[in-house]
N, CA, C and O atoms as a GROMACS GRO file, in nm:
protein
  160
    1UNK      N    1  23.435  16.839  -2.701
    1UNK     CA    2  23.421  16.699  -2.731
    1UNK      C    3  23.541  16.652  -2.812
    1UNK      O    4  23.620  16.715  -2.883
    2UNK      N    5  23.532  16.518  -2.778
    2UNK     CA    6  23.717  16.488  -2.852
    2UNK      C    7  23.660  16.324  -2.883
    2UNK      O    8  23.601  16.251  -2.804
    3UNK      N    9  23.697  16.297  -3.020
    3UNK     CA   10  23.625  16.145  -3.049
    3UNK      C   11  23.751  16.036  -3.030
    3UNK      O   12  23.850  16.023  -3.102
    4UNK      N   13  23.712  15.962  -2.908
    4UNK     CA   14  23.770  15.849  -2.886
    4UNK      C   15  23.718  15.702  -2.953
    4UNK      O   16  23.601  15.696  -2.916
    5UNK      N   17  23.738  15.618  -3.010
    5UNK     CA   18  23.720  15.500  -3.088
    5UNK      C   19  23.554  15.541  -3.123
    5UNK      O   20  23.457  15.487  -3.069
    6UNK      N   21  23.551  15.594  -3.174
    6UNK     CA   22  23.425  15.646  -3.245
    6UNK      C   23  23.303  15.723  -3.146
    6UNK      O   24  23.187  15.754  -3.174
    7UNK      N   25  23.380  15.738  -3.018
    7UNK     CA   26  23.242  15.803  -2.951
    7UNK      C   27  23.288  15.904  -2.905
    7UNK      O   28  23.409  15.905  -2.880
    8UNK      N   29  23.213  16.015  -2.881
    8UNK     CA   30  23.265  16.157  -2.834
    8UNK      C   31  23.230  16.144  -2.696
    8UNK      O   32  23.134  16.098  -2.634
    9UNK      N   33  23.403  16.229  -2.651
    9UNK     CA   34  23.394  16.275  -2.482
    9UNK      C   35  23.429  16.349  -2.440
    9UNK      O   36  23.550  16.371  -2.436
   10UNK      N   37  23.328  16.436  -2.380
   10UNK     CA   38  23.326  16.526  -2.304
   10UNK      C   39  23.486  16.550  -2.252
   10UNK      O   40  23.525  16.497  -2.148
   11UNK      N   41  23.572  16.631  -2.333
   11UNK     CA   42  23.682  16.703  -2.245
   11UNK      C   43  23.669  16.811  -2.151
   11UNK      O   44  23.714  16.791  -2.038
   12UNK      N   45  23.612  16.932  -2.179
   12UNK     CA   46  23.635  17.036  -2.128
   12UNK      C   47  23.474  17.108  -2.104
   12UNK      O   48  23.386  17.097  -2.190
   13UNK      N   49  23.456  17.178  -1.984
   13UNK     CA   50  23.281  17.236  -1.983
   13UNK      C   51  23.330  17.393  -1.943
   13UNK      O   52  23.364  17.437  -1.833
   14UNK      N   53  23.319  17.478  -2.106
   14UNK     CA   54  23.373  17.655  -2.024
   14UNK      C   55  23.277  17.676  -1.987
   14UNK      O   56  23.186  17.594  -1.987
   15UNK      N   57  23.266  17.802  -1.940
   15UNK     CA   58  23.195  17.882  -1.895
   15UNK      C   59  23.170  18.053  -1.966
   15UNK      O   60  23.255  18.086  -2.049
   16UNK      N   61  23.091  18.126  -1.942
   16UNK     CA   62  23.082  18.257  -2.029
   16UNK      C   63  23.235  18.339  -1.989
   16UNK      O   64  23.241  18.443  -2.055
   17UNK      N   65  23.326  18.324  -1.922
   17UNK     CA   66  23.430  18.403  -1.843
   17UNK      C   67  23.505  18.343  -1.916
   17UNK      O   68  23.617  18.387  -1.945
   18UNK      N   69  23.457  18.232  -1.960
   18UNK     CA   70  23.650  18.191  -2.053
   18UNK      C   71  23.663  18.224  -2.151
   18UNK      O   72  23.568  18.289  -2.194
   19UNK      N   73  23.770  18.206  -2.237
   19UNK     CA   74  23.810  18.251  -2.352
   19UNK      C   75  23.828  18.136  -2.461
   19UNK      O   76  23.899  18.038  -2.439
   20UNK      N   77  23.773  18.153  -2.557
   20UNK     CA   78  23.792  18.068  -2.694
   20UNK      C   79  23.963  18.066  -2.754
   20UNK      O   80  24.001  18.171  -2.805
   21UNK      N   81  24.056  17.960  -2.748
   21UNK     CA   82  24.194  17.992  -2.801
   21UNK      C   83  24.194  17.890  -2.865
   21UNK      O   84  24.096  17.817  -2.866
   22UNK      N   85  24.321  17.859  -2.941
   22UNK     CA   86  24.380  17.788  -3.087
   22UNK      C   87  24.476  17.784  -3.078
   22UNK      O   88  24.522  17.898  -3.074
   23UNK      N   89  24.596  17.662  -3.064
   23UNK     CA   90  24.719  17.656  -3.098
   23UNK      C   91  24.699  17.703  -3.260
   23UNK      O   92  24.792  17.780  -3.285
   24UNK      N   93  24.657  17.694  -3.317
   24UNK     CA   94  24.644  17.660  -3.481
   24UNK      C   95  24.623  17.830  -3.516
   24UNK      O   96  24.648  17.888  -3.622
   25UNK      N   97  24.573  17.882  -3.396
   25UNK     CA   98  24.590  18.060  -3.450
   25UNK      C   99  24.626  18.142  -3.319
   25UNK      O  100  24.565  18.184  -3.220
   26UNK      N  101  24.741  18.143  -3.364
   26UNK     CA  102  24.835  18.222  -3.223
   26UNK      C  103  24.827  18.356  -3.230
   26UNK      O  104  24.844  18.434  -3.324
   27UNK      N  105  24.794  18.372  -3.099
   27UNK     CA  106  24.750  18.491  -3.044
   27UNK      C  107  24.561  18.504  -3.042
   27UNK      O  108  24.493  18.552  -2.951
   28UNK      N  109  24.535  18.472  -3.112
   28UNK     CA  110  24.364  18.412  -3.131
   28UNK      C  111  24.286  18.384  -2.975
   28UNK      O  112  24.303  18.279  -2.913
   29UNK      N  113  24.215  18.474  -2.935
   29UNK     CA  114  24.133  18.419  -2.802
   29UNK      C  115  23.998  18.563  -2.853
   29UNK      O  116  23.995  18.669  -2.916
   30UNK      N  117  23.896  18.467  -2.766
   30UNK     CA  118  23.766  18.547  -2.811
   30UNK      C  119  23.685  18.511  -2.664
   30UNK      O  120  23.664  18.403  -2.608
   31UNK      N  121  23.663  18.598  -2.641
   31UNK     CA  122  23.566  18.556  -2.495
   31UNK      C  123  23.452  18.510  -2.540
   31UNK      O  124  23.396  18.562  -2.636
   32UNK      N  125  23.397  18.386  -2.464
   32UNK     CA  126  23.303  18.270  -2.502
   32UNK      C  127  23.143  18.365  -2.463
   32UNK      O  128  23.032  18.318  -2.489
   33UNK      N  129  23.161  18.490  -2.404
   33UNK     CA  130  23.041  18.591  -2.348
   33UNK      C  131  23.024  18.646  -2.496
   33UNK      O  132  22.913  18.682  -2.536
   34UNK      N  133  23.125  18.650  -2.570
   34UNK     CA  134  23.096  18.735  -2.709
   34UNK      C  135  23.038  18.674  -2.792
   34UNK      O  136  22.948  18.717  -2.865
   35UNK      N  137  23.096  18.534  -2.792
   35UNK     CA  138  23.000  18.472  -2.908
   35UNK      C  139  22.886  18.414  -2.876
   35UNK      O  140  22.813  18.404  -2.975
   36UNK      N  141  22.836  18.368  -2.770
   36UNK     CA  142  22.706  18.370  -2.699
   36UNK      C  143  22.623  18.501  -2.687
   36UNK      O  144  22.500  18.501  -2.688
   37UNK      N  145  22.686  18.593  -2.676
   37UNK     CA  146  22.574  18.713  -2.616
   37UNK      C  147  22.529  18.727  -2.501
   37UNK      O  148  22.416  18.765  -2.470
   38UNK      N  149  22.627  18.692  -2.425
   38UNK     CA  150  22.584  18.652  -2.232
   38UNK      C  151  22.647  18.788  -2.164
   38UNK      O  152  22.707  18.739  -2.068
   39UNK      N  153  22.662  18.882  -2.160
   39UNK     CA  154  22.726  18.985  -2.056
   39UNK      C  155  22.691  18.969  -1.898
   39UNK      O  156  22.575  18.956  -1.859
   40UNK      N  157  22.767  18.971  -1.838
   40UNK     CA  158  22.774  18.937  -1.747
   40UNK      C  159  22.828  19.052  -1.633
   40UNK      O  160  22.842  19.020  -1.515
   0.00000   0.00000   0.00000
């Protein structure tokens, strides 16, 4: 979610296969299955 003139919108929909990343912490990625608890 990304807040445009005060309302949030929907940017991006992952999925358990993608990965969590950060310009703000480089090198930083976490698979989105890990922090859910989804194995797949």
């Amino acid at each position: 979610m990304r807040r445009e003139n005060a309302v949030l919108v929907l940017v991006v929909t992952l999925q358990a296969e993608d990965n969590l990343i950060s310009p703000l912490l480089p090198g930083f990625a976490c698979p989105l299955n890990q922090v859910f608890g989804q194995n797949r």
